[in-house]
N, C-alpha and C positions, 0 to 999 in steps of 0.2 A: 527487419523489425527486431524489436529489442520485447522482451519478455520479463517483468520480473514478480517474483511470489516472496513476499512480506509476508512472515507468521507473526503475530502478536497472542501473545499469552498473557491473557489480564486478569489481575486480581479481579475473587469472582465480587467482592462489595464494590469495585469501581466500574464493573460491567456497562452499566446504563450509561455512566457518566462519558465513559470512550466513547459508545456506540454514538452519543450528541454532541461529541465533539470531532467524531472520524467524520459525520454526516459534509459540512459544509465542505474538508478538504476532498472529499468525493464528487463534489459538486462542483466546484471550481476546477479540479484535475480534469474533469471529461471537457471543460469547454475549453482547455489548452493548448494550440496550435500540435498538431503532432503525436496527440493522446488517440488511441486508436479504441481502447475501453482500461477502465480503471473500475473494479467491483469487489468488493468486499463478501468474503465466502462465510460461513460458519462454518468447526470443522463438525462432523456428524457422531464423531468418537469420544472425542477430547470437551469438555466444560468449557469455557472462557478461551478457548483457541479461535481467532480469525486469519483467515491470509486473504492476503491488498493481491490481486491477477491485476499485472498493471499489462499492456501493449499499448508499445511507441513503434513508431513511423521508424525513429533513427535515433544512433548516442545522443546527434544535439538536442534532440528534443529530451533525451532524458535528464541533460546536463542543465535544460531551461526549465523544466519541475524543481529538480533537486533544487536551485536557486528561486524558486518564485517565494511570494511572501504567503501564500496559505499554507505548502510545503515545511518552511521555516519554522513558520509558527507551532504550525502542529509538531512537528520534530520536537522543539522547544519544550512542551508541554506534554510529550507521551510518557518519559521516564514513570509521572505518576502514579501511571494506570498499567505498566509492564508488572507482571510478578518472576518473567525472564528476561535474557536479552532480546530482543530483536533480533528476527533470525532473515536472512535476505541471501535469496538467490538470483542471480542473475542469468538469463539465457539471450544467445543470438536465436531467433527465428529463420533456421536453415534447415529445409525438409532434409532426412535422410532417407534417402531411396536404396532398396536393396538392390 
């Protein structure tokens, strides 16, 4: 499984406008072959901070998000609503056992 944590740090006047336009690529992301959960957090410290907890099946399914067109889109149009960069971690889902 593949793992990844999307921070978004939004100007806090375009708040609302993110939260309805993150809504549908949330919605579309979960019914996507190979989407295991895709959920949008608030952070509990931070104002205007959210991270995307995205889990995939496998790379190709992350590499078939990254290319879909609600993906895209939204990509296209987040600049507006960042007041940082995008911050993305990526992780393999491999238990470490002591």
């Amino acid at each position: 499984m593949i793992i990844i944590h999307a921070q978004f740090q939004i100007t806090p006047n375009k708040e609302q406008a993110f939260l309805e336009e993150i809504r549908s690529l949330v919605a579309s992301s979960r019914e996507e072959e190979g989407n295991v959960s895709y959920d949008l957090m608030k952070d509990t410290e931070k104002e205007s901070v959210y991270t995307m907890v995205e889990v995939w099946k496998d790379s190709a399914a992350v590499e078939t998000h990254n290319t879909s067109k609600h993906f895209t889109s939204f990509v296209g149009r987040a600049p507006e609503y960042l007041a940082a960069p995008l911050d993305v971690k990526i992780y393999e889902a491999n238990k470490v056992e002591r």
